[in-house]
N, CA and C of each residue as an Amber inpcrd file, in Angstrom:
protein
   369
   0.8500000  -1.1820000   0.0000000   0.0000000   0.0000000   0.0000000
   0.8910000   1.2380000   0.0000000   0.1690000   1.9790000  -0.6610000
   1.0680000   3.3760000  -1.2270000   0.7870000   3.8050000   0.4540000
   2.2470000   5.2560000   0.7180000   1.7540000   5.6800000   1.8300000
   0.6800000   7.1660000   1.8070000  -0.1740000   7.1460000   2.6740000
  -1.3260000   7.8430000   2.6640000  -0.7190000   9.0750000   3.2710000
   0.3850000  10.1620000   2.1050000   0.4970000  11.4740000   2.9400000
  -0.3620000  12.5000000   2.6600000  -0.5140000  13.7180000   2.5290000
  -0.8230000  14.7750000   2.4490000  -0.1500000  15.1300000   1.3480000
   0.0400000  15.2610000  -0.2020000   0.5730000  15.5660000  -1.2090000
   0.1530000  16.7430000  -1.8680000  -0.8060000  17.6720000  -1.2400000
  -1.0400000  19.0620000  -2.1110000  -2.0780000  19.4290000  -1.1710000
  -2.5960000  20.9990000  -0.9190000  -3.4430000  21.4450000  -0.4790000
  -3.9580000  22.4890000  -1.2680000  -5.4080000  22.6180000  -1.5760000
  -5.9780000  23.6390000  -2.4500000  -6.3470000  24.5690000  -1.4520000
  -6.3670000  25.8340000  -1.5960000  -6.8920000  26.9910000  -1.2200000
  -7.8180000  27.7630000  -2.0630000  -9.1890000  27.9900000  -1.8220000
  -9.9780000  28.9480000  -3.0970000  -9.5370000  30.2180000  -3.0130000
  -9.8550000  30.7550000  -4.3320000  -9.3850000  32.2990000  -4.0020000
 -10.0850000  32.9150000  -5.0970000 -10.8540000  33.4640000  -4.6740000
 -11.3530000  34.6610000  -6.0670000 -10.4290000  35.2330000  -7.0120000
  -9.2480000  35.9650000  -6.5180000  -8.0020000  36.2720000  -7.3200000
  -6.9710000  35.4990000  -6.8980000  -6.6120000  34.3820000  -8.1050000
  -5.0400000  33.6780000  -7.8190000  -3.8940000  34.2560000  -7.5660000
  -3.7930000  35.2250000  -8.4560000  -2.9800000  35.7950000  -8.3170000
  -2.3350000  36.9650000  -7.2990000  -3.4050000  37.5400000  -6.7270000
  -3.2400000  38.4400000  -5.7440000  -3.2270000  37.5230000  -4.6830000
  -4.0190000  36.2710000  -4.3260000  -3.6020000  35.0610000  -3.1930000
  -2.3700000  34.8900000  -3.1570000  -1.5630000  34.5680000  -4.1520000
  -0.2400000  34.1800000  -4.2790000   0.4520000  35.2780000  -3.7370000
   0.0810000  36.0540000  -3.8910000   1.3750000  37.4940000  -3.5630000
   1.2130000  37.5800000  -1.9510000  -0.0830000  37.7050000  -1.8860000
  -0.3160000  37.5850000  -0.4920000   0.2680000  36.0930000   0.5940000
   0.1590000  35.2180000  -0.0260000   0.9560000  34.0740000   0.7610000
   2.3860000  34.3770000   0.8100000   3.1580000  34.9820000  -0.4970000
   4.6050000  34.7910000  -0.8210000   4.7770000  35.8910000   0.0980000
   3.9440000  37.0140000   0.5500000   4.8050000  37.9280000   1.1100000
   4.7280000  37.4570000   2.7250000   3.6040000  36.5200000   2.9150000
   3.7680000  36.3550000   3.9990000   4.3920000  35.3350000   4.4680000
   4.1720000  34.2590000   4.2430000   5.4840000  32.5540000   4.5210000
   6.7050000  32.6960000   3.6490000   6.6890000  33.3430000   2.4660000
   7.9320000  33.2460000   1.4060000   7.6640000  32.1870000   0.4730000
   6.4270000  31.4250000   0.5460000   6.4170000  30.4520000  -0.5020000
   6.6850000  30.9830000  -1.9570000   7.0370000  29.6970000  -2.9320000
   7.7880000  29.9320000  -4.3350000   6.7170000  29.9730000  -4.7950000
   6.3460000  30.3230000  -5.8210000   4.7730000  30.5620000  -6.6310000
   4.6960000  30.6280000  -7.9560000   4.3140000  29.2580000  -8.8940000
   4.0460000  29.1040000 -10.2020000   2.8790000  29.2940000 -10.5500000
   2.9020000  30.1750000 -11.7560000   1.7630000  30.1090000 -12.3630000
   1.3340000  29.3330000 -13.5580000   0.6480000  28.5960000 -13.9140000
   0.3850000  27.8100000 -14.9410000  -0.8280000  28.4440000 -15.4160000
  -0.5280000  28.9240000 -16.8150000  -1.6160000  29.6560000 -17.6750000
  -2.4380000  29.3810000 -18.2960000  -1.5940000  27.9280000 -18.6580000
  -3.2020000  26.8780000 -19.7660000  -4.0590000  26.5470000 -18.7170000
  -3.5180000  26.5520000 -17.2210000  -5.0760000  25.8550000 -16.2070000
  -5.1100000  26.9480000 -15.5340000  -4.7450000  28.2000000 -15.7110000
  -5.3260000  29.5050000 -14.7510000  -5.0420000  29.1750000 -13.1840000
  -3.7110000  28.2350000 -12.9940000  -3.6790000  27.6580000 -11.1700000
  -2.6970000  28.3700000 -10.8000000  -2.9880000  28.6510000  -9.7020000
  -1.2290000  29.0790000  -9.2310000  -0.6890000  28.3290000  -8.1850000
   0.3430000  27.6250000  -8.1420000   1.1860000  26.3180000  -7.2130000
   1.7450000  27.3430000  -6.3300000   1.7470000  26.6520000  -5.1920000
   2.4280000  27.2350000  -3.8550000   3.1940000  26.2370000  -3.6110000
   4.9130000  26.4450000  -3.2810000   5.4120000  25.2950000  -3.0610000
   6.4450000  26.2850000  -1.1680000   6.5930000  25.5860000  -0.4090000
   6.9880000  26.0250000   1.1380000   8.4450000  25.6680000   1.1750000
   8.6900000  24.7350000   0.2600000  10.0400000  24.0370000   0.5650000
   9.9730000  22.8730000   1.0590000   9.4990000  22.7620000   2.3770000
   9.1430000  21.3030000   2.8790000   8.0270000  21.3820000   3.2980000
   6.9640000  20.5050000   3.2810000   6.1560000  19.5600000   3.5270000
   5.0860000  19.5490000   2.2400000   4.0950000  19.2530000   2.3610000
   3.2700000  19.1220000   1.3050000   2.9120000  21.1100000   0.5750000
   2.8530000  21.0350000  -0.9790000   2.8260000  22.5330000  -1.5700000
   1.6000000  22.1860000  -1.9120000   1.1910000  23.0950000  -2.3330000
  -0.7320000  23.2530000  -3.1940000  -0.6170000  23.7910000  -4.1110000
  -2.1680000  24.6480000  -4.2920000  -2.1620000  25.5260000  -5.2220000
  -3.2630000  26.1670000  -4.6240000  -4.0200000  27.8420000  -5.6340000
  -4.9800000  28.3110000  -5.4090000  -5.6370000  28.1850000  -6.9200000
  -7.3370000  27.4030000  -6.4360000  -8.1130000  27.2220000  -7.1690000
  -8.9560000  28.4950000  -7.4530000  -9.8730000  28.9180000  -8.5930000
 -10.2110000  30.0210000  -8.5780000 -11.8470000  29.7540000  -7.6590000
 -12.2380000  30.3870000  -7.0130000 -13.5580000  30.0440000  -6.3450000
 -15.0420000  29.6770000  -7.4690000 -15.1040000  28.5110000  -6.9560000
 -16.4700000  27.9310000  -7.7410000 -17.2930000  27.2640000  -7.4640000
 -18.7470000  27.3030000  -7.5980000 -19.6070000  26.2530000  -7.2360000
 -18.7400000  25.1190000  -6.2690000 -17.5530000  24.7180000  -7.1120000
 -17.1980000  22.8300000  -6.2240000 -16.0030000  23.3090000  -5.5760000
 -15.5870000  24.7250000  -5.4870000 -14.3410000  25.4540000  -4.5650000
 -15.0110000  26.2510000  -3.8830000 -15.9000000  26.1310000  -2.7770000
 -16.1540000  27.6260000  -2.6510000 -15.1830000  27.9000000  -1.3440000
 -15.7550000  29.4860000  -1.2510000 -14.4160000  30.0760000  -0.2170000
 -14.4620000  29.5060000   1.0570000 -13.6690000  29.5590000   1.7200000
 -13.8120000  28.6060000   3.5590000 -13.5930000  26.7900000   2.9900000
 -13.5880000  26.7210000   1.9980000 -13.4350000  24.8870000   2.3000000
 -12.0780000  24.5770000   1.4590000 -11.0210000  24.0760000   2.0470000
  -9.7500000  23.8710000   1.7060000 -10.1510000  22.3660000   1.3610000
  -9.0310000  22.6490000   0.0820000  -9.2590000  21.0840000  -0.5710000
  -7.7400000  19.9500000  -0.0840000  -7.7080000  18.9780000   0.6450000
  -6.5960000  18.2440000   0.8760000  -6.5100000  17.2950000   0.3510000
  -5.4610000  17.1560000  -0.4600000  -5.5510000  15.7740000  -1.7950000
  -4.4230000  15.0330000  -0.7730000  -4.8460000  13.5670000  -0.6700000
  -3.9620000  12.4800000  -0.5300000  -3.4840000  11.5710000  -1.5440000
  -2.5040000  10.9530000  -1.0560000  -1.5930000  10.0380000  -2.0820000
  -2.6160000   8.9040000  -2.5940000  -2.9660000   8.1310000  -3.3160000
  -3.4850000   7.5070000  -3.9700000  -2.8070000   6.6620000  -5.2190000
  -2.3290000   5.2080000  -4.8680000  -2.2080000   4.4950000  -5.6960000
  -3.2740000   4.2060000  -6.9900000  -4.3250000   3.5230000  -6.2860000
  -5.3690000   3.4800000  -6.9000000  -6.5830000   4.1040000  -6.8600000
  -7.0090000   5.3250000  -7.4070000  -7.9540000   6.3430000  -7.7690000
  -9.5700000   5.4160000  -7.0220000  -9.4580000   4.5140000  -8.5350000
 -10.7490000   3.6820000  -8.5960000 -11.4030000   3.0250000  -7.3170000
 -10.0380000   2.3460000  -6.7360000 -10.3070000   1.4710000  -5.5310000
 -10.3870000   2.2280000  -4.6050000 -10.0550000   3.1500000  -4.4430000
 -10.4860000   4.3290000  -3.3560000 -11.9650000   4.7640000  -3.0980000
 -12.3720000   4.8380000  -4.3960000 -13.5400000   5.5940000  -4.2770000
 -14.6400000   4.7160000  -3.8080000 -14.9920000   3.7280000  -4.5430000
 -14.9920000   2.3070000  -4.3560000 -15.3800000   2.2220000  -2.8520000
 -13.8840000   2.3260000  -1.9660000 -14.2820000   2.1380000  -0.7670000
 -14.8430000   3.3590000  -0.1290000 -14.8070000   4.3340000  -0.3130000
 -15.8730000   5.6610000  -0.0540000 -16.8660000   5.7830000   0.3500000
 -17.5370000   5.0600000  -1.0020000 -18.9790000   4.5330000  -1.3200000
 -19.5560000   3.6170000  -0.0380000 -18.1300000   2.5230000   0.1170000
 -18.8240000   1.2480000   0.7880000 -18.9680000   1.7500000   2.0310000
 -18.0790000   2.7580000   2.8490000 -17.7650000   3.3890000   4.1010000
 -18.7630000   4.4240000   4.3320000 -19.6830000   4.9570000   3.6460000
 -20.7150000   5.6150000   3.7010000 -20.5580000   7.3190000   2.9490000
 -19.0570000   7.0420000   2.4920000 -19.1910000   8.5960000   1.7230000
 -19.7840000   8.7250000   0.2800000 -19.6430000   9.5010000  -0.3900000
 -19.8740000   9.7950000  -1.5340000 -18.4620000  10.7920000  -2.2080000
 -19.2970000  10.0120000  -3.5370000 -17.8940000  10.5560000  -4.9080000
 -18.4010000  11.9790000  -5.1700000 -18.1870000  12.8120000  -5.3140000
 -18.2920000  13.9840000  -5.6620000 -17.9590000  14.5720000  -7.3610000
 -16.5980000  13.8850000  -7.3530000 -16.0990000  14.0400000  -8.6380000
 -15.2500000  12.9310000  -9.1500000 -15.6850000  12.2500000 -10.0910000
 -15.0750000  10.9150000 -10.5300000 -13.7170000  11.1960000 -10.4810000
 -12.7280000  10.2180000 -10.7240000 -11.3730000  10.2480000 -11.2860000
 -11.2020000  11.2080000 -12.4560000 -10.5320000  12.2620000 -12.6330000
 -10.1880000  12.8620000 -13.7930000  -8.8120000  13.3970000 -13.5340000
  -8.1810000  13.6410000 -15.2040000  -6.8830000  13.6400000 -15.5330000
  -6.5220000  15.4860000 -15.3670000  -5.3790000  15.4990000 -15.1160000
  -4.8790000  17.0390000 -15.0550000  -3.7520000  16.4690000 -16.2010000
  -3.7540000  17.0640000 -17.1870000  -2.9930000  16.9690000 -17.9240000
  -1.7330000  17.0090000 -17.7860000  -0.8240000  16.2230000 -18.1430000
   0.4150000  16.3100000 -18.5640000   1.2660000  16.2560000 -16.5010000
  -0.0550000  15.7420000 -15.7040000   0.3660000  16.0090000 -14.3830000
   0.2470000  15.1630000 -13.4100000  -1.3200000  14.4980000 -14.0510000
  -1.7590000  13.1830000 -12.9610000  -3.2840000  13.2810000 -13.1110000
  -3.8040000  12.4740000 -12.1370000  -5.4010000  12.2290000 -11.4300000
  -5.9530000  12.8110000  -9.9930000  -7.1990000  12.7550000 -10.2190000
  -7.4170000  13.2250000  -9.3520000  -8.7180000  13.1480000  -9.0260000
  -9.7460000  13.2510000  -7.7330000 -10.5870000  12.9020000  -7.3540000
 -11.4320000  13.9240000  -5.9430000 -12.7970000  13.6900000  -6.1320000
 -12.9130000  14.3240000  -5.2540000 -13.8660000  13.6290000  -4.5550000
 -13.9330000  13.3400000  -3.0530000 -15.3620000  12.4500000  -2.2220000
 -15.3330000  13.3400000  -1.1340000 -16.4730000  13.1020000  -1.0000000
 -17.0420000  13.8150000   0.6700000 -17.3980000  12.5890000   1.7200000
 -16.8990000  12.7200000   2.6940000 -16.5920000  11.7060000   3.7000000
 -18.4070000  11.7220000   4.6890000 -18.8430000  10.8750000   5.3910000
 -20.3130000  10.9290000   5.7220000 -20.7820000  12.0830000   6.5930000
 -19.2620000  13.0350000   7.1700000 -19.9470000  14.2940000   7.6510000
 -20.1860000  14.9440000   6.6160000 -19.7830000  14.9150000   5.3400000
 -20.0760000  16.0680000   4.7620000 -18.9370000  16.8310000   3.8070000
 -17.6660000  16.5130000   4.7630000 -16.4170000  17.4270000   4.0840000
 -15.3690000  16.6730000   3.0260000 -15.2400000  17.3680000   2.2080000
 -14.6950000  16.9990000   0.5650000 -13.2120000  16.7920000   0.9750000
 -12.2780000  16.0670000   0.5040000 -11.5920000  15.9460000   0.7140000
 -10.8180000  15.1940000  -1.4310000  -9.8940000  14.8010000  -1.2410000
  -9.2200000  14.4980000  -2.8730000  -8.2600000  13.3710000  -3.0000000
  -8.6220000  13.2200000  -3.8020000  -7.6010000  11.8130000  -4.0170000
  -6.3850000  11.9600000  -5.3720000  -5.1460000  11.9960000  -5.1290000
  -3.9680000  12.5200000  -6.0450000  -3.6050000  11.1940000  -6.1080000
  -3.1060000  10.9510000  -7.9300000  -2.3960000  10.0450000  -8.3660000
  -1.4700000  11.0150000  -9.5900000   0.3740000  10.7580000  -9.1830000
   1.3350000  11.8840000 -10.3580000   1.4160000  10.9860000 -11.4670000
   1.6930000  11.6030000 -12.3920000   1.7710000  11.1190000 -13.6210000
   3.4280000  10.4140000 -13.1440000   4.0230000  10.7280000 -12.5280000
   5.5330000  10.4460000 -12.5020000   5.1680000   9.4610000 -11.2030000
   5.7770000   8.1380000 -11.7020000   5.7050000   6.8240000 -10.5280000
   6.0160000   7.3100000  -9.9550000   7.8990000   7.9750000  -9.5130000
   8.3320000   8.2970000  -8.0070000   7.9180000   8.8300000  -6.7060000
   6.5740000   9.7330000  -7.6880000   6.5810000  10.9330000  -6.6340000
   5.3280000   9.8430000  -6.0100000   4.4190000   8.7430000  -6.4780000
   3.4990000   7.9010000  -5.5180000   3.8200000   7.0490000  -4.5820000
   5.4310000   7.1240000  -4.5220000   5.9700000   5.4860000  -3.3130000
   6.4690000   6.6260000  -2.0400000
């Protein structure tokens, strides 16, 4: 079994970009912007980096998104279902980056399931 860390955290933000400035000036995080998906990556140095999503219907503001490691997407969800949560958002691809998933656990709160396109970064 893959280990179950904490591999990215989403933050919503109405403006990505002004979020970003505002985090970098305050922790110093490094801050990419990726233009074909409008995201901006927050990386700390050490421990798990994110990004800021733009606020939407399935981001809204106040609910942080925490993606875990995930070998298997499918079999995850799978057990979700059987454990009393629900899928929210099937398995889908981020291009050129990995998978990804979204379930809400039986209180209620959404949480994500990350699989990288690059084996290393899943062991």
């Amino acid at each position: 079994m893959s280990k179950r860390n904490v591999v990215h955290i989403e933050i919503p933000a109405v403006d990505i970009k002004a979020a970003g400035k505002f985090y970098e000036g305050l922790f110093g995080w490094k801050l990419t912007h990726d233009e074909t998906l409008n995201y901006m990556m927050w990386d700390p140095t050490e421990g798990p980096g994110g990004g800021f999503a733009e606020v939407t219907e399935e981001y809204p503001v106040g609910q942080l998104l925490v993606h875990i490691a995930s070998e298997d997407i499918e079999a995850d969800l799978k057990a979700v279902e059987r454990l009393g949560g629900k899928v929210a958002k099937p398995k889908t691809e981020i291009p050129g980056i990995g998978w990804y998933a979204i379930f809400r656990d039986p209180t209620g709160n959404a949480m994500a399931l990350y699989t990288s396109m690059n084996p290393d970064f899943n062991k």
